[in-house]
N, C-alpha and C positions, 0 to 999 in steps of 0.2 A: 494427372500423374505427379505423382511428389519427385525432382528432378533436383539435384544439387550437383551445382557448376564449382568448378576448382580447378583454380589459374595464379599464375603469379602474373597475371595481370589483371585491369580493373574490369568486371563482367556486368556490372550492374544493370548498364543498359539494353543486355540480352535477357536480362529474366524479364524488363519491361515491357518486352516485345511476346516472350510468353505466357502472357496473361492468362490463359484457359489452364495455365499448370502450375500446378506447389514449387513453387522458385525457390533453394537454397543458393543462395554465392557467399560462395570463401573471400578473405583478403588476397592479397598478394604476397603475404607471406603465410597463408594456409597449403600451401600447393604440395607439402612434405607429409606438416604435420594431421594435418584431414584425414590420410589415407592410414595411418597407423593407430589413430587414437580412438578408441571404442564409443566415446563418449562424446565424438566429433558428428556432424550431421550425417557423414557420407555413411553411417554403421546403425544409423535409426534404422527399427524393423522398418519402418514406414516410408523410407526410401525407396525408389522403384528403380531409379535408374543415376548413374552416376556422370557425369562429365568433365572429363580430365582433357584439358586443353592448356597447354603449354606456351609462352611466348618463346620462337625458337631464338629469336634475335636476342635476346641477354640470356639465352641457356647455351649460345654455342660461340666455342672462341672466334675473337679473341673477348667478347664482353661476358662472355660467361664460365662455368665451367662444367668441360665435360663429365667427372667427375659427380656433379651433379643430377646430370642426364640419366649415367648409368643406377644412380640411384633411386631415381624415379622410377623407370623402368622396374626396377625389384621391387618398387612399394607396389606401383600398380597389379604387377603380376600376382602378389602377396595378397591384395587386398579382394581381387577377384576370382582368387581360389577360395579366401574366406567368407566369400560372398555369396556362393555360386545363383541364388536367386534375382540377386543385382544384375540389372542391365548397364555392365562398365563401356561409355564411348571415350576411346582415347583420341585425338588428333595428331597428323604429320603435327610437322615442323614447318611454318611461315616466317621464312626469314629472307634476306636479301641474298645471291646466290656468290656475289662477291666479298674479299675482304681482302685485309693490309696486304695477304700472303700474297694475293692476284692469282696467277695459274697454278703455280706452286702449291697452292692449299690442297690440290686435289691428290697429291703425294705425299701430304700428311697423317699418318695412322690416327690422329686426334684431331685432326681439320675437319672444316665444315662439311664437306663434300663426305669423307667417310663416317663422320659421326651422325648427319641425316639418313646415308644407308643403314645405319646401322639401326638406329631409330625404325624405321622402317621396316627393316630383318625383323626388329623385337615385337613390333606390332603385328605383323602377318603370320609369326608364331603363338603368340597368344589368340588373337582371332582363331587360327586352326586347332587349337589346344583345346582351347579354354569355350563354351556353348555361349556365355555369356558376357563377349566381348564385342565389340563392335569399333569401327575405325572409322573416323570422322575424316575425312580427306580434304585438311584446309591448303594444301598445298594445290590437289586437283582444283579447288574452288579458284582457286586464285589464277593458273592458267584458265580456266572459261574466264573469268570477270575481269583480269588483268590487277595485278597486284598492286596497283598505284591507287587503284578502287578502293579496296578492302580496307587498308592502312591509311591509319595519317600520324605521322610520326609527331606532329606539333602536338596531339592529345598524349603522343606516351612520354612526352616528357613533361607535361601540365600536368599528368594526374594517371601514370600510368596504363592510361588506354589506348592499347592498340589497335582498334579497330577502328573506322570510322561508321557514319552512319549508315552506310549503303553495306558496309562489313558485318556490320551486325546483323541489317534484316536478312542477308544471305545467309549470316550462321543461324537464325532461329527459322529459316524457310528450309535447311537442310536436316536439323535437328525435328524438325515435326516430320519429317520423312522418316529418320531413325525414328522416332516415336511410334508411327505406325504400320511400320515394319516389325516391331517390337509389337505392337499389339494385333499382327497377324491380322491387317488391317487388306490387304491384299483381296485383287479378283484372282478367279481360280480358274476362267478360259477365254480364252485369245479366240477368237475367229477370224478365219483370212478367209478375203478372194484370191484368185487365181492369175486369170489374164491381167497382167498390166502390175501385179502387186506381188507375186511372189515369183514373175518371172516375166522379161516384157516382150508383149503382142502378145496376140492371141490364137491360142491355139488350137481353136478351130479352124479358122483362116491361113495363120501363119504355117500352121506343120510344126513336126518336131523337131525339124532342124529350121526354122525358121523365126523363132520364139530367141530370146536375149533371156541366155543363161550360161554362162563358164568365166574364165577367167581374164578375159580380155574386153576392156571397153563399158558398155553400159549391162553386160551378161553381169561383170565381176559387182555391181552394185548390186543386183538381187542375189547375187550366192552368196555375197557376204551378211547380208539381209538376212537371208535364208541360216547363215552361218549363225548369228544374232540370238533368231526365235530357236534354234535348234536349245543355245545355252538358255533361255528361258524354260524351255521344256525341263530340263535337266534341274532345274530350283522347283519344282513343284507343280507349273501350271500345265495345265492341259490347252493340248490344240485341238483346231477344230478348224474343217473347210466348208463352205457352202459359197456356191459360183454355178452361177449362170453359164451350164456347161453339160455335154455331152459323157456319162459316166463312165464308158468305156474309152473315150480318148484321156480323160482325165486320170483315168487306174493305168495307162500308158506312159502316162508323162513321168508318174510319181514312181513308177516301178523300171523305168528302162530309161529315163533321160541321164543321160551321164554328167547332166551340168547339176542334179537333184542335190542339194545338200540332204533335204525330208525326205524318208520316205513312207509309204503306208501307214507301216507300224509306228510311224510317232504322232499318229493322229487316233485321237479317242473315235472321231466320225468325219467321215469325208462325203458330205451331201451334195454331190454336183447336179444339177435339171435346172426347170425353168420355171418354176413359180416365185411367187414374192419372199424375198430374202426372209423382209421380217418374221411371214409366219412360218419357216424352215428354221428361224433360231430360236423362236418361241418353242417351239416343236422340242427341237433339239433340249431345249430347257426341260422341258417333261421329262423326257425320255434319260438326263441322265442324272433328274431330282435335286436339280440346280436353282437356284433362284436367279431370274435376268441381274441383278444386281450385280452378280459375281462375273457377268458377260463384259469384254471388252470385242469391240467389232473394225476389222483393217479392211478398209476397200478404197482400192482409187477412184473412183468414181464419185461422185459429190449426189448425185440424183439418186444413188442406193445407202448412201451416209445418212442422207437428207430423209429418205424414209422409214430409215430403222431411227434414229432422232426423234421424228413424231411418232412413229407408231410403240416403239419402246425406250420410253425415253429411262428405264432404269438400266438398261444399256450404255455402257461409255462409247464414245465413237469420237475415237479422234480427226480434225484434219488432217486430208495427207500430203506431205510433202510435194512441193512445187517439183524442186529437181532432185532426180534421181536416184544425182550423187548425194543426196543428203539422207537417203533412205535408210542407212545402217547405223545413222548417230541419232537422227531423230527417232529409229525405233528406241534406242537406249536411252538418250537424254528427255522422252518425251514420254512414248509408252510405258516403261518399264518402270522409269521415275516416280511418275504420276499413278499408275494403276499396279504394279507387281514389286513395291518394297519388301524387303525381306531382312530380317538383321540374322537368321541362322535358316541352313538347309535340310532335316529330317530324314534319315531314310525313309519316311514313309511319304515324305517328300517326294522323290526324285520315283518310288516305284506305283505312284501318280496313275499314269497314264495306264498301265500293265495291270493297276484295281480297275480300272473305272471298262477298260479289254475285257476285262474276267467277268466284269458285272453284265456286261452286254450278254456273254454268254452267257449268262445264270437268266437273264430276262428272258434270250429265246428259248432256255429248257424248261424255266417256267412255265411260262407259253401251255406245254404240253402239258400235263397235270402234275397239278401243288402238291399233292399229298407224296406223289413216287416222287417229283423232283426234292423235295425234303429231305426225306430219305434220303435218296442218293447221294445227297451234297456232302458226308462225311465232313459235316462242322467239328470244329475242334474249337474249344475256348479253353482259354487259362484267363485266371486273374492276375495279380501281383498287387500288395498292397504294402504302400507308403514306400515307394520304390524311388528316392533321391533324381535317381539315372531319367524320369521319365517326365521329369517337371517341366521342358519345353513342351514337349508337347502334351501333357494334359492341361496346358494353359493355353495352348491353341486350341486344343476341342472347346476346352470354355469359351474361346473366343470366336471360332466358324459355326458351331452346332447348332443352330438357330432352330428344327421342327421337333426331335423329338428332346425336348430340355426341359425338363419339371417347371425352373425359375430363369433360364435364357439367364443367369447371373455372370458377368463377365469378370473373369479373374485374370491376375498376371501370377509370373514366377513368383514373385516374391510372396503371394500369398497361397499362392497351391504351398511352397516350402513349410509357409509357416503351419496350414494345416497338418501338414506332413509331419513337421517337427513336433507338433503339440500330441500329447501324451490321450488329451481328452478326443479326438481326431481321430479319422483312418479317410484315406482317401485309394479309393479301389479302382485301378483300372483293369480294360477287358481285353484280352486278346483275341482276334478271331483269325481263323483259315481255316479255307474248302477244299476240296478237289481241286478246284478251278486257281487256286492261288491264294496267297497270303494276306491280309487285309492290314496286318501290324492291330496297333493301340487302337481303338474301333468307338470308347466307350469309355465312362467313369462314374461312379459314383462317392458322393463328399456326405461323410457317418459323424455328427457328435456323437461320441461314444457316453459321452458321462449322461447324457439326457433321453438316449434309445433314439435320435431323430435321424429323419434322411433331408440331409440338406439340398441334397439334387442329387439327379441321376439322368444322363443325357447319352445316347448314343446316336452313332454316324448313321443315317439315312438308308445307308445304303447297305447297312443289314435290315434293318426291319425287318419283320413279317416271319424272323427265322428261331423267336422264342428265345430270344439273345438276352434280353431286356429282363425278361422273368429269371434265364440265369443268372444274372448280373443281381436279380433284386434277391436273388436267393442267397448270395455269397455275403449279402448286408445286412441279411438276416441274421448267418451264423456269426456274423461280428458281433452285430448288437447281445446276442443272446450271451453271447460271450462273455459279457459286461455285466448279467445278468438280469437283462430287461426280459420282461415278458411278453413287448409288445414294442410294435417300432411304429413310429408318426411321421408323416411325410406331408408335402403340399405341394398342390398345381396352382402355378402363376400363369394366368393365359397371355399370350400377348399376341401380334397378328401372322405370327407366325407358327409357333407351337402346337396349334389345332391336334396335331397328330399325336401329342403326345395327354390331350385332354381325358380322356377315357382309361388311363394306364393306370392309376392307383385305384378306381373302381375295380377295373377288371381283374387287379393283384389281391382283392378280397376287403381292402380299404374301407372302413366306417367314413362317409364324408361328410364335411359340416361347409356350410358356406361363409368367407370370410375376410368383408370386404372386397368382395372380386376375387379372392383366392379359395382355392378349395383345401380346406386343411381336414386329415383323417385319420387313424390307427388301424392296426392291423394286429391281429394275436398271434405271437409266435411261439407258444411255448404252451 
């Protein structure tokens, strides 16, 4: 990823540390003029993501000026409307919490104390404004690792750098988190057990009043726990139970416990009996056309960690926490951290759970016969092409869509845009809903226009089989044709994943030629 740092302090030894990425760093006195100047690196098409990090200590009185601050704040705001394909990270403010004023500062309308909230107000507003913001939290960094860590004031006045060594690798080990957050880098389901992890003892044994769950003592560490996964649901991922457990005491617990943060309906599947975990989450893989990749797996227990570990090791399985009380921080500072980064939330995001609900029910009316459930399903598609509004997430289907994807080709915002932007381009997405519910943005296909080709065409899994694909390749027809092509060319890239979509430009009437491992073909449209 092409990444350009900008600071008015010295960053050099951050981009050393991100070696695997296109490093730009500004001077120390770029930190103004970078953000305005067209012809400055942060405004390269070729830019993917920008990093705006400030030294708060000479931006806030008495060694700086506020004035300054509020200045900044307007370029950055400026520069990430003119952007909207850039991924802008701004940083708090790391500065010393004292100064000359002493307590007094905090009754200053321009002291430190109200000039970092303010800081702070400006960045939570452009975050929620703005899709292609993000907030770098060196302040939070600095409460975990203690601020004495981070800094060493002898390098910022040697040579301007404030950071020290153990500062730095903290900021390039949280920036490759923004990084793949940004590249929808994220697993997509959590699985928990029951007894002992989402609520403590067991309750088969214990009873339902007998189980540690409410608001006093070691209950309040699993409901806050509880409280935790609830707001991860809510960003996108999906839950999911299987436990060593009796189905009708378990649809009990989840339905009438009054200590429940969760309940039923926030779970895609709740597998409780007694056979081997692992192959109940393989299973569960199947059934909801997932790859174990995307699985993360929470058990207390070390003997069922230990065997979903070897038996699926593309599985994440974390350790779980010694004590208790550390269950609500280490779900966030560990799980969440590490497997569920996110730099922005989707509505198509957050109504997650309520597709993957809908799908279930479309599998059991499947079930009965394909031809009348067809039918029945009252599909509705729309297209929309070269739709500005849609650029997060058609860069996320580029980036999750891994079976049916002509070229599995991984794109960011800044390059959907620019297709978008380009005159020779059209970039089609697809909308789908059923009966059953709304699916959102489903699908895409990327048209050179000046040349009649289909550079890809990838849809979500989870229409298949509903003729989605042929509409979708029909709407790219009448583009090309538009252009006045006679005939549109496309290609299949296999990779070990894609199989499903191997057969798709045969079946659409495609001439195919073989070509170097790629299948390239035409098609006559006119």
């Amino acid at each position: 990823m092409r990444i350009v740092l900008v600071s008015n302090s010295t960053m050099q030894p951050l981009a050393g540390l991100l070696k695997e990425h296109d490093v730009v760093v500004g001077g120390v006195a770029d930190l103004l003029g970078w953000l305005i100047d067209p012809t400055a690196p942060p405004s390269d098409p070729l830019t993917e993501m920008v990093v705006v990090c400030p030294d708060g200590d000479s931006l806030l009185a008495p060694l700086g000026s506020v004035d300054l601050l509020d200045e900044l704040g307007d370029r950055v705001e400026a520069f990430a409307r003119d952007h909207p394909s850039v991924r802008v990270v701004v940083s708090t403010l790391l500065a010393p919490w004292r100064s000359a004023a002493s307590f007094a500062d905090a009754a200053e309308p321009r002291g430190r104390f109200a000039s970092r909230a303010s800081w702070d107000t400006t960045l939570a507003r452009l975050a929620a404004e703005l899709g292609n913001v993000s907030v770098l939290d060196v302040r939070g960094l600095a409460e975990e690792h203690g601020r004495a860590t981070l800094v060493n004031d002898s390098y910022w006045y040697l040579g301007r750098i404030r950071w020290s060594t153990v500062g730095f690798q903290v900021l390039a080990d949280e920036l490759r988190r923004i990084v793949a957050a940004t590249r929808s880098a994220a697993r997509k389901v959590l699985v928990l057990d029951l007894d002992n992890t989402l609520w403590g003892g067991v309750i088969g044994e214990d009873g339902m009043s007998g189980i540690a769950l409410g608001e006093e003592g070691s209950g309040k560490c699993f409901r806050d726990f509880q409280r935790q996964v609830l707001a991860l649901k809510e960003t996108g991922v999906l839950l999911a139970v299987v436990s060593k457990n009796d189905p009708a005491i378990v649809a009990e617990v989840l339905e009438e416990h009054p200590g429940m943060v969760l309940r039923t309906g926030d779970f895609v599947e709740v597998d409780a009996g007694w056979t081997n975990k692992a192959d109940r989450i393989a299973e569960m893989a199947s059934r909801l056309d997932l790859g174990l990749d995307s699985f993360v797996f929470v058990d207390d227990n070390p003997v069922e960690r230990d065997l979903v570990r070897s038996t699926l090791p593309d599985v994440a399985v974390p350790d779980f926490p010694t004590r208790i009380d550390q269950l609500p921080s280490w779900f966030v500072d560990t799980v969440v951290t590490d497997w569920f980064p996110r730099s922005v939330v989707l509505d198509e995001d957050r109504a997650k759970t309520l597709q993957y609900q809908a799908r279930g029910e479309r599998r059991r009316a499947e079930a009965a016969d394909m031809e009348s459930f067809l039918a029945s399903l009252d599909i509705r598609l729309s297209f929309r092409v070269d739709d500005a509004s849609l650029v997060p997430r058609l860069a996320q289907l580029t980036q999750k869509t891994n079976q049916f994807n002509l070229t599995t080709e991984r794109m960011t915002p800044a390059e959907i845009q620019q297709l978008i932007s380009s005159p020779d381009h059209s970039v089609v997405a697809c909308d789908y809903a059923d009966r059953f519910g709304d699916e959102g943005t489903i699908g895409l296909a990327i048209i050179d226009l000046a040349r009649g080709e289909l550079q890809n065409l990838l849809l979500s899994c989870r229409v298949l089989g509903r003729g989605v694909e042929d509409a979708l390749l029909a709407e790219v027809a009448v583009l090309v044709a538009a252009r006045g092509h006679r005939r549109i060319t496309g290609r299949f890239v296999p990779t070990s994943r894609n199989s499903v979509a191997s057969s798709f430009l045969d079946r659409a009437g495609f001439r195919l030629l073989d070509n170097n491992g790629a299948l390239v073909g035409e098609k006559e449209i006119l």
